[in-house]
C-alpha positions in Angstrom: -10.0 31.5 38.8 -10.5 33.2 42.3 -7.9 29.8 43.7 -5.3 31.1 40.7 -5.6 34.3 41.8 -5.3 33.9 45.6 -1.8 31.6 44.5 -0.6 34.4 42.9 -1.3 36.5 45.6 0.8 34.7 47.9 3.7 34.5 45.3 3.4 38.1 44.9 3.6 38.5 48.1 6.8 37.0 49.1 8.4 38.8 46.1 7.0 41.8 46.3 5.8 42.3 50.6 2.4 43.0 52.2 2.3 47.0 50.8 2.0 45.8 47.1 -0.6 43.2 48.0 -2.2 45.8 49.8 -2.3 47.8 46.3 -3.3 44.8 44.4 -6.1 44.1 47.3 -7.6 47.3 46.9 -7.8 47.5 43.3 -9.9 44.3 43.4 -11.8 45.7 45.9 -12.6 49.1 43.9 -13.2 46.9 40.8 -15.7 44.6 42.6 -17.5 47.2 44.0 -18.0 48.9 40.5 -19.4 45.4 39.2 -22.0 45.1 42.0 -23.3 48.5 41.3 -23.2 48.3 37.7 -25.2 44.5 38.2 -27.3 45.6 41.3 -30.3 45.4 39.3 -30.2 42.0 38.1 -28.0 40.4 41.4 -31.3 42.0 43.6 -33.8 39.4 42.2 -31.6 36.2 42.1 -32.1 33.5 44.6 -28.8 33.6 46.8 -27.0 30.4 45.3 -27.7 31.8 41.4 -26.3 35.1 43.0 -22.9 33.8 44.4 -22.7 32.3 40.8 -23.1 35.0 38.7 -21.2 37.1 40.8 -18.1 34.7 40.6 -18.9 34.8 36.3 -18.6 38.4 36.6 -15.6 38.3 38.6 -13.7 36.1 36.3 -12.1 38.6 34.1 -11.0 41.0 37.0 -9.3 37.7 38.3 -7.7 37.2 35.3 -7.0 40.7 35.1 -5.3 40.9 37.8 -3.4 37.7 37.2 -2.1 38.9 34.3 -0.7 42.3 36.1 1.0 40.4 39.2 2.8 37.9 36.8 3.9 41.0 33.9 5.3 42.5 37.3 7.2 39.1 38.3 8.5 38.7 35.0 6.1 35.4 34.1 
């Protein structure tokens, strides 16, 4: 999902410039951040490779997410 999204990313990008990616960039960012603290408890005592998993499961929806909002916006 994360490879989908950074392809439509780039596609967005041409269409759109750097100052909209910048916008989408920083919604992910605020998003993200609101799923680590709302999963900080269980993330803390995962080994590091189970961690990077289940932080890329819990990702997958903003991905998607955001996916969805890019292509609305580029008329997919």
């Amino acid at each position: 999902m994360k490879a989908k999204y950074l392809d439509t990313l780039k596609e967005y990008n041409e269409k759109f410039g750097a100052a909209r990616v910048r916008e989408i960039e920083d919604k992910f960012r605020t998003l993200e951040e609101e799923i680590m603290s709302e999963n900080e408890s269980v993330l803390t005592w995962l080994p590091p490779r189970k961690k990077d998993e289940t932080i890329g499961t819990l990702l997958q929806k903003t991905y998607q997410d955001l996916i969805n909002e890019m292509e609305e916006e580029m008329g997919k």
